[in-house]
N, C-alpha and C positions, 0 to 999 in steps of 0.2 A: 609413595604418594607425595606428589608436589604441594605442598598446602597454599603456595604461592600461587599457583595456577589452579588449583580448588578457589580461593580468593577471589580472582578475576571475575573466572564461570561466574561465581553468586553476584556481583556486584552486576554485570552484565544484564543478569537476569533479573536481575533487582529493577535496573533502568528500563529495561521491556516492560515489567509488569507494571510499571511507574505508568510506564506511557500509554498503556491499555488499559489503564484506570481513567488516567485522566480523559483520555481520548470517549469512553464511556459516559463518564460524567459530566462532557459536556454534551455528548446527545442524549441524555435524558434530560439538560434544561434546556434542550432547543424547542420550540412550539414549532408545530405548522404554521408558518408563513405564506403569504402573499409574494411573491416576485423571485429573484435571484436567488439561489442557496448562498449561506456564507460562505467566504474563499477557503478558512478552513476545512468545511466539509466539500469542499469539491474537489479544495486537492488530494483528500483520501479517497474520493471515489474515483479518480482516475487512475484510467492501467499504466502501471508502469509501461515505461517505454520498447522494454524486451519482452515484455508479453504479450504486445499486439502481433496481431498476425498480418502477415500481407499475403493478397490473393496473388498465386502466382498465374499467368492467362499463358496455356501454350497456343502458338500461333502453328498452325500446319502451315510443312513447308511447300510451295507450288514446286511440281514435277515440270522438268524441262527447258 
């Protein structure tokens, strides 16, 4: 057992659970507003960029 690399893992995880706190704690003191969302919360609700999908359109090809 690496303790070194046990180390890492936690501190990692450490920082994740950091940021799904924080990330929590500010929509719980966000109110319902009037107008734009804030930028913060809109750049979490946006799909990353590899997970949108694009439709693919096959075209039939003309005979002859």
């Amino acid at each position: 057992m690496d303790l070194v690399k046990v180390l890492q893992q936690l501190h990692e995880e450490l920082e994740n659970l950091d940021a799904a706190i924080h990330s929590l704690e500010r929509l719980q003191q966000t109110t319902r507003r009037r107008g734009r969302r804030e930028d913060w919360l809109a750049e979490i609700r946006k799909p990353a960029h590899s997970a949108r999908k694009r439709k693919i359109v096959f075209k039939p090809q003309e005979a002859g």
